[in-house]
Every structure is written in C-alpha cells, then in structure tokens.
N, CA, C and O atoms as a GROMACS GRO file, in nm:
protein
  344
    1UNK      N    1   3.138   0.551   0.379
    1UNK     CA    2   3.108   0.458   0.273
    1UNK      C    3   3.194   0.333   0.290
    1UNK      O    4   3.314   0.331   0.319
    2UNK      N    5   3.115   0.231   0.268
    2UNK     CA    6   3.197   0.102   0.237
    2UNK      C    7   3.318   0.123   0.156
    2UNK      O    8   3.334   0.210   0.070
    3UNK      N    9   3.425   0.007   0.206
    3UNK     CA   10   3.572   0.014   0.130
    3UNK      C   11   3.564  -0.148   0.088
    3UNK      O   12   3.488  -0.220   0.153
    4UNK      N   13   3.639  -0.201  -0.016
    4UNK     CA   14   3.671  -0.329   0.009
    4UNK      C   15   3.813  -0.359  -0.092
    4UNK      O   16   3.825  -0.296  -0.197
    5UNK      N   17   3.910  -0.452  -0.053
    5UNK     CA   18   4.016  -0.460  -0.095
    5UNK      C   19   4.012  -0.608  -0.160
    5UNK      O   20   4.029  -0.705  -0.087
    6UNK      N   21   3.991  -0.623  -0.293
    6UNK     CA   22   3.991  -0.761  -0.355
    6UNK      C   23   4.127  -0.811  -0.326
    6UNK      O   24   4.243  -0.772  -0.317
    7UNK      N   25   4.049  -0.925  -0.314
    7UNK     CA   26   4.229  -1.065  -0.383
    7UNK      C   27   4.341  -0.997  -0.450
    7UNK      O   28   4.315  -0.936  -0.554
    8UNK      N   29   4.447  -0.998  -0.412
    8UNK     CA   30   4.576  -1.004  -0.511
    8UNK      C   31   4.577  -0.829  -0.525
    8UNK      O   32   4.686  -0.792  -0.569
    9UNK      N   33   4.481  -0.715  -0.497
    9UNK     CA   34   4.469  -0.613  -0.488
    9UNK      C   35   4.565  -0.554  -0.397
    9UNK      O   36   4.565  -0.614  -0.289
   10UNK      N   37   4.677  -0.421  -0.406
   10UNK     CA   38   4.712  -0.364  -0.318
   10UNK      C   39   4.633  -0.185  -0.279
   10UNK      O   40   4.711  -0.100  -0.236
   11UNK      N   41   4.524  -0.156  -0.292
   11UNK     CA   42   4.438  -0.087  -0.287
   11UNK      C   43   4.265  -0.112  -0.240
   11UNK      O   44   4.210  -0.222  -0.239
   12UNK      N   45   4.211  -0.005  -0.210
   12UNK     CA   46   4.116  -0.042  -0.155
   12UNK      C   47   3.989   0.023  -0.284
   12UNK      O   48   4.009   0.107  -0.372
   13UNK      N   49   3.874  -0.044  -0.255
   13UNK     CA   50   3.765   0.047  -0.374
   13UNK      C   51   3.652   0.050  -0.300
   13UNK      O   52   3.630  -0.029  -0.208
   14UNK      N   53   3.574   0.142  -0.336
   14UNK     CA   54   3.409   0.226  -0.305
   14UNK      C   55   3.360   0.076  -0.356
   14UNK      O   56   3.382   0.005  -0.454
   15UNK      N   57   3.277   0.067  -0.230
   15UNK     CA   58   3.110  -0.051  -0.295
   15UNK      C   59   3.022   0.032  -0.229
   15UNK      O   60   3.051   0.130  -0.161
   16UNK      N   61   2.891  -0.022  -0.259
   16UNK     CA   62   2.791   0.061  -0.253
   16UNK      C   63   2.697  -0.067  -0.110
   16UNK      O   64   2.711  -0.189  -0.097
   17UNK      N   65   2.608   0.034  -0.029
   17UNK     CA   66   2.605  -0.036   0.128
   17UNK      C   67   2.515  -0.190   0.069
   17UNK      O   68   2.530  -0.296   0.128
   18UNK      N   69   2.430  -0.176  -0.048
   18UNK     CA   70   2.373  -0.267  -0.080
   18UNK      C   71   2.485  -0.382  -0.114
   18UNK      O   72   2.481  -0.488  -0.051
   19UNK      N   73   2.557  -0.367  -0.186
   19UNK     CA   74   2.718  -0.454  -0.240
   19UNK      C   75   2.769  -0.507  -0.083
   19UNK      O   76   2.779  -0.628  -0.062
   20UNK      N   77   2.796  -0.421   0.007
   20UNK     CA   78   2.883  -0.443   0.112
   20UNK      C   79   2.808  -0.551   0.235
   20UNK      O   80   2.861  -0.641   0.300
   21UNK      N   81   2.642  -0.490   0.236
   21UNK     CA   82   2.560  -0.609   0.313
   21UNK      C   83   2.549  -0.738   0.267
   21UNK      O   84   2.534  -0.843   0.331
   22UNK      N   85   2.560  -0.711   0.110
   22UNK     CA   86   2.514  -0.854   0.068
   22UNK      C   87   2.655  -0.958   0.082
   22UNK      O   88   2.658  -1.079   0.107
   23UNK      N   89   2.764  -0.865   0.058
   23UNK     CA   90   2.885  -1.000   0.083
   23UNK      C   91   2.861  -1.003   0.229
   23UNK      O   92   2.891  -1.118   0.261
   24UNK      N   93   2.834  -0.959   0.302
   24UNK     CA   94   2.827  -0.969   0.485
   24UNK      C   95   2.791  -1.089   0.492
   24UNK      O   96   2.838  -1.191   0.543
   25UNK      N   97   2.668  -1.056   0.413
   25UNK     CA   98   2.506  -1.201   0.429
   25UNK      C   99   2.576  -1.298   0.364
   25UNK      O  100   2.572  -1.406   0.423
   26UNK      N  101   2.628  -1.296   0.278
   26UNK     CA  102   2.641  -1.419   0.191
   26UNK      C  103   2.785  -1.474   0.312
   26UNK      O  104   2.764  -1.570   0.385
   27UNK      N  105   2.857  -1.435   0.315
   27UNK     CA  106   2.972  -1.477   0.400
   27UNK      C  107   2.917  -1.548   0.514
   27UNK      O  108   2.960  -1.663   0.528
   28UNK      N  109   2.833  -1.506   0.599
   28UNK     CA  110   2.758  -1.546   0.737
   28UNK      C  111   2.686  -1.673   0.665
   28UNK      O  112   2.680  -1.784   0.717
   29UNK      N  113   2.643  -1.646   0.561
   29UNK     CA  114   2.520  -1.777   0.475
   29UNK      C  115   2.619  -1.886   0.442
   29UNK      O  116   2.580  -1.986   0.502
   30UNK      N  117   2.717  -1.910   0.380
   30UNK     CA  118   2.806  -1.971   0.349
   30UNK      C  119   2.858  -2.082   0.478
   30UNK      O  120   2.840  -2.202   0.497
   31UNK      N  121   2.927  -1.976   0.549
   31UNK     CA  122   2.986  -2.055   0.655
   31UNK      C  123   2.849  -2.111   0.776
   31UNK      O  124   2.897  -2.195   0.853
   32UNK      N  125   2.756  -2.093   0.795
   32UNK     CA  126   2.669  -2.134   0.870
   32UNK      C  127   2.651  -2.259   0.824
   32UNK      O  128   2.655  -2.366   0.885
   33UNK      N  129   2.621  -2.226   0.659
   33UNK     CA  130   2.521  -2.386   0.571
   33UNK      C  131   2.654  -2.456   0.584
   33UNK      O  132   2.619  -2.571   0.556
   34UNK      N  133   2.756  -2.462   0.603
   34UNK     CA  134   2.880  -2.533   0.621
   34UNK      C  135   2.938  -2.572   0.712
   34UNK      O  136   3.031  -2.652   0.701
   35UNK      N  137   2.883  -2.509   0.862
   35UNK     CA  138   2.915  -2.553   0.963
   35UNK      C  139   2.841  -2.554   1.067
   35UNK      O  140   2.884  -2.564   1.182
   36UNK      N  141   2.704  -2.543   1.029
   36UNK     CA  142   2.582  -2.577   1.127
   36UNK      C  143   2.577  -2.678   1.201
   36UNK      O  144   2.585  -2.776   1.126
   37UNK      N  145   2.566  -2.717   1.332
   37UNK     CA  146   2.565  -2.868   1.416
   37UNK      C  147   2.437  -2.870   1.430
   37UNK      O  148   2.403  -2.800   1.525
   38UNK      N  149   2.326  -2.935   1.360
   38UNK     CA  150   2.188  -2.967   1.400
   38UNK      C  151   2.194  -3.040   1.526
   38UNK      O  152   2.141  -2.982   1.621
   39UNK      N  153   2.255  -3.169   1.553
   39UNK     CA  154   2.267  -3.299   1.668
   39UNK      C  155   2.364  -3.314   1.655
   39UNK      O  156   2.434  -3.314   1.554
   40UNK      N  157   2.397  -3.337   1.802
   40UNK     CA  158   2.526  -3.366   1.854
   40UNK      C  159   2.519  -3.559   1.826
   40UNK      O  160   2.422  -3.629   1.798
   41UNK      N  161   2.665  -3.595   1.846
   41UNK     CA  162   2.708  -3.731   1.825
   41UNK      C  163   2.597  -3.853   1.882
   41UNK      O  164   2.598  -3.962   1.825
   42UNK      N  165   2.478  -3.820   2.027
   42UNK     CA  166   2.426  -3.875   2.077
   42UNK      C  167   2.266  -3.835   2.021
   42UNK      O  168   2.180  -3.856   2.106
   43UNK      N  169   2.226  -3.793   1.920
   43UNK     CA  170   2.100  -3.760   1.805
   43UNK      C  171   2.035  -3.648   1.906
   43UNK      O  172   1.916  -3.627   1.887
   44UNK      N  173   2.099  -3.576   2.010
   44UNK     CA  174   2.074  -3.492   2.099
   44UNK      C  175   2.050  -3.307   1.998
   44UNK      O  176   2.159  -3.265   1.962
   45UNK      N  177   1.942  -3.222   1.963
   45UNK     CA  178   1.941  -3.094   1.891
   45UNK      C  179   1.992  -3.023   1.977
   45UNK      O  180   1.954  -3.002   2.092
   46UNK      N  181   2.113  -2.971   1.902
   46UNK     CA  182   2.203  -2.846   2.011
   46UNK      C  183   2.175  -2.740   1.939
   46UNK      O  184   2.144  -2.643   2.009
   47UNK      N  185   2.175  -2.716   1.794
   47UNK     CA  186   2.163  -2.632   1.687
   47UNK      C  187   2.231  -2.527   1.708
   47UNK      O  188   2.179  -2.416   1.720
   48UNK      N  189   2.400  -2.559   1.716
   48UNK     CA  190   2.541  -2.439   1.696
   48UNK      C  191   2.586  -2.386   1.558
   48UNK      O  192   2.553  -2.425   1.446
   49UNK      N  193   2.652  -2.308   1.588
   49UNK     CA  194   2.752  -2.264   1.499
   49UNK      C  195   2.874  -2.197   1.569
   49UNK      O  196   2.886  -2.090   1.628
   50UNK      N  197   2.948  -2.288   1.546
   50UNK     CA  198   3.094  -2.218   1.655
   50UNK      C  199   3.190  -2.199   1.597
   50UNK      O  200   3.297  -2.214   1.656
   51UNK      N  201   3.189  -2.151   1.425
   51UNK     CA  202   3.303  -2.105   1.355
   51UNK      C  203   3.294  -1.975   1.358
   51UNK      O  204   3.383  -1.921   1.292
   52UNK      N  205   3.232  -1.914   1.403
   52UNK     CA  206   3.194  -1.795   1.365
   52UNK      C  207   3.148  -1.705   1.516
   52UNK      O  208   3.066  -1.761   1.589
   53UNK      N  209   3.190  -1.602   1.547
   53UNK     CA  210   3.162  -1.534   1.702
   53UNK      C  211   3.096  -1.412   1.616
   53UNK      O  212   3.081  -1.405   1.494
   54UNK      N  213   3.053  -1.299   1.740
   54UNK     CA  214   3.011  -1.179   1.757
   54UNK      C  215   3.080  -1.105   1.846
   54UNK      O  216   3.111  -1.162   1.951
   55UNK      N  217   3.118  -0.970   1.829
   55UNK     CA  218   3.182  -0.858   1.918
   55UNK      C  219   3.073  -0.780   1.962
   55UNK      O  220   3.105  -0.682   1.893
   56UNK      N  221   2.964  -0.740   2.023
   56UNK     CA  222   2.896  -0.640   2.074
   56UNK      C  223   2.957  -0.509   2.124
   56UNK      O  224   3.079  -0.502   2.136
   57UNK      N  225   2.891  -0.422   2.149
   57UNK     CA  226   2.911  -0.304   2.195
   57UNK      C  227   2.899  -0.259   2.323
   57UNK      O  228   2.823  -0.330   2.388
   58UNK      N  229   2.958  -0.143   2.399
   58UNK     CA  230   2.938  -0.146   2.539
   58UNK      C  231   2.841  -0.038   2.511
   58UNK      O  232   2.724  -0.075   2.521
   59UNK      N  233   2.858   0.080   2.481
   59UNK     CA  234   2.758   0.179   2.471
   59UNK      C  235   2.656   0.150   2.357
   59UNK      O  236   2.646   0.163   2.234
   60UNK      N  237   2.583   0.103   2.470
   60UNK     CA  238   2.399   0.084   2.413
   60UNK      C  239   2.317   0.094   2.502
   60UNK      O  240   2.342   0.114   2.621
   61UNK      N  241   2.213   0.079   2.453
   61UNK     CA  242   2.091   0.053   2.570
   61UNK      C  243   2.061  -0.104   2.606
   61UNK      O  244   2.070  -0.197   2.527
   62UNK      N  245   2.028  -0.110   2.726
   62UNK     CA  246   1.952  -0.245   2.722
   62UNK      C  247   1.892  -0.328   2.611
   62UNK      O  248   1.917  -0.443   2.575
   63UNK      N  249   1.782  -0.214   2.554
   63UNK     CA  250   1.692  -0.270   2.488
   63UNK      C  251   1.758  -0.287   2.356
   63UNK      O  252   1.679  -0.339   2.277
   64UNK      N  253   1.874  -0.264   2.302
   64UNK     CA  254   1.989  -0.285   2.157
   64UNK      C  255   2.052  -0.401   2.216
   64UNK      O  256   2.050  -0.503   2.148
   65UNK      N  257   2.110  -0.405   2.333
   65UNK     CA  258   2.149  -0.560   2.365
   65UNK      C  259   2.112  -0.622   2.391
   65UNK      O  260   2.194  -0.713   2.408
   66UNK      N  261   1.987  -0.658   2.422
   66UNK     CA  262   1.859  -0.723   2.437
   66UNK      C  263   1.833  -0.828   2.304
   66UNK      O  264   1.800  -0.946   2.308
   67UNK      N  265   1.861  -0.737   2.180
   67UNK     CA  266   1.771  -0.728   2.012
   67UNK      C  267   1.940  -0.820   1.960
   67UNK      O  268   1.953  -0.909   1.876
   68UNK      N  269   1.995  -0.785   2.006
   68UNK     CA  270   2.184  -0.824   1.955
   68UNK      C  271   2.197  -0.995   1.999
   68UNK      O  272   2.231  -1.096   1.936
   69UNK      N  273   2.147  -0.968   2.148
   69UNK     CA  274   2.142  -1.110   2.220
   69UNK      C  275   2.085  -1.201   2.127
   69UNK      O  276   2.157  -1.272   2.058
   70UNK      N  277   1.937  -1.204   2.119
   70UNK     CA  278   1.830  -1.268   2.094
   70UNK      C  279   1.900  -1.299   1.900
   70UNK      O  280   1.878  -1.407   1.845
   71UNK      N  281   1.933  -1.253   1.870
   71UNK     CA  282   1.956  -1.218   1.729
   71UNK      C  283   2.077  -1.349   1.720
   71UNK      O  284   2.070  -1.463   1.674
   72UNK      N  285   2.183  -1.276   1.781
   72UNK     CA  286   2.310  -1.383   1.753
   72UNK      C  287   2.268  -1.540   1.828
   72UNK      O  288   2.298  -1.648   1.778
   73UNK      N  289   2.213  -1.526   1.925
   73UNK     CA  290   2.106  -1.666   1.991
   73UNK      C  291   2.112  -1.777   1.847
   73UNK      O  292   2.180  -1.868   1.800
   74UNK      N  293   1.962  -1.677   1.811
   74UNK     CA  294   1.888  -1.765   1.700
   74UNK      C  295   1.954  -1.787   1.573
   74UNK      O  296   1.905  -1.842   1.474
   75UNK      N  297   2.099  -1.726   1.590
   75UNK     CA  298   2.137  -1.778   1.445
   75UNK      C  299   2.156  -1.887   1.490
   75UNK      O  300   2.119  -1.975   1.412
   76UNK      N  301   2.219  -1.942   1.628
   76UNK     CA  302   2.313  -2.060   1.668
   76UNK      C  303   2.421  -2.013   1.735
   76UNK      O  304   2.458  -2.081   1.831
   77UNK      N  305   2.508  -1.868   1.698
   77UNK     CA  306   2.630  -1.841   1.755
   77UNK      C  307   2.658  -1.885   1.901
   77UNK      O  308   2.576  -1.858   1.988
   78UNK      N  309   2.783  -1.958   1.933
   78UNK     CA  310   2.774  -1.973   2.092
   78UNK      C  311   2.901  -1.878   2.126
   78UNK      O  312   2.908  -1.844   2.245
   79UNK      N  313   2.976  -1.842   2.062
   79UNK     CA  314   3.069  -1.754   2.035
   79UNK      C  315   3.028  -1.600   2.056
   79UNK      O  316   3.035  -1.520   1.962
   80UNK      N  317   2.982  -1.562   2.188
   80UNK     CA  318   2.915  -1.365   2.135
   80UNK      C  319   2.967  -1.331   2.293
   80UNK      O  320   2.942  -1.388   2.399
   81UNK      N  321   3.067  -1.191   2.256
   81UNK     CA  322   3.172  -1.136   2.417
   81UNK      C  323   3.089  -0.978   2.338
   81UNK      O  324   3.026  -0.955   2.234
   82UNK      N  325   3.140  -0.886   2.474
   82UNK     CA  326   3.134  -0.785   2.492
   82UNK      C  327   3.197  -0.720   2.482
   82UNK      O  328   3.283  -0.767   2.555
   83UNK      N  329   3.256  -0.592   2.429
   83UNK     CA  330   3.398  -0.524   2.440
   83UNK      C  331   3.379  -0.488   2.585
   83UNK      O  332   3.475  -0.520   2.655
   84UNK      N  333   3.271  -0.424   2.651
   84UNK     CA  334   3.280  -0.381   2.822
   84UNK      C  335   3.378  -0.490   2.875
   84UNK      O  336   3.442  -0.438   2.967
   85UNK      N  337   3.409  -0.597   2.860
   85UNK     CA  338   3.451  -0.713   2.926
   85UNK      C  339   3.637  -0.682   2.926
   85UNK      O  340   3.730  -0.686   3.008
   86UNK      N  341   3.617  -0.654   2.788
   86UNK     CA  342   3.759  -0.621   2.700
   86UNK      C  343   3.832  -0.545   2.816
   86UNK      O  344   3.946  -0.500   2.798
   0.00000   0.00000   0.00000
C-alpha cells in the first residue's frame, strides 16, 4: 500500500492507490505546464521537458520498454536512463 509523509510530519500515513496516482499525475501536470519548451529561442518546435527525468527498469521485456520509451518520448522527457546502465 501507498505511504505518504506530509509537510512538517515526522511519520508516515496509508493513502489509498487512487490518492497516491493522482498526486503522481498532478505533480508530473504541474511541473510540465510550468516547464514545457514548445520553441526554442530561433521559433524552431523542440517540444521538451528537462526538469523532470525517468528511471526505467532492466528486467522487462522488449515489448514494456518499447511502451516506457514511446510513453516518456511523448510526454517531452529528454531526461530517461536505464538502471542496466547503472
């Protein structure tokens, strides 16, 4: 089960997976709409987001890192390593 430790909190508390995805989403939503690069300085569409990375997994299949790739791609992330690399 999800844990989460509020502000100013020295303990941790039960959220529920619906509670725990939605701060995920909203956190990822936040900082994207805040640091999205539509065009670069020369009106050139790069469409980044480079505050923000991804950690992938080594044990998967192709076809999960395939779906991971394509996924963190289209948010914008240019920021996405492998732990195999690690």
């Amino acid at each position: 089960y999800p844990m989460i430790r509020r502000a100013g909190s020295d303990k941790f508390e039960r959220i529920t997976w619906d509670a725990a995805l939605d701060k995920i989403a909203r956190a990822f939503k936040d900082d994207r709409d805040a640091n999205f690069i539509a065009r670069n300085k020369d009106g050139v569409t790069v469409n980044r987001w480079t505050t923000t990375g991804f950690l992938a997994a080594s044990a998967t299949t192709n076809e999960t890192a395939w779906c991971t790739y394509k996924t963190v791609r289209s948010l914008g992330m240019l920021v996405f390593d492998n732990q195999a690399r690690v």
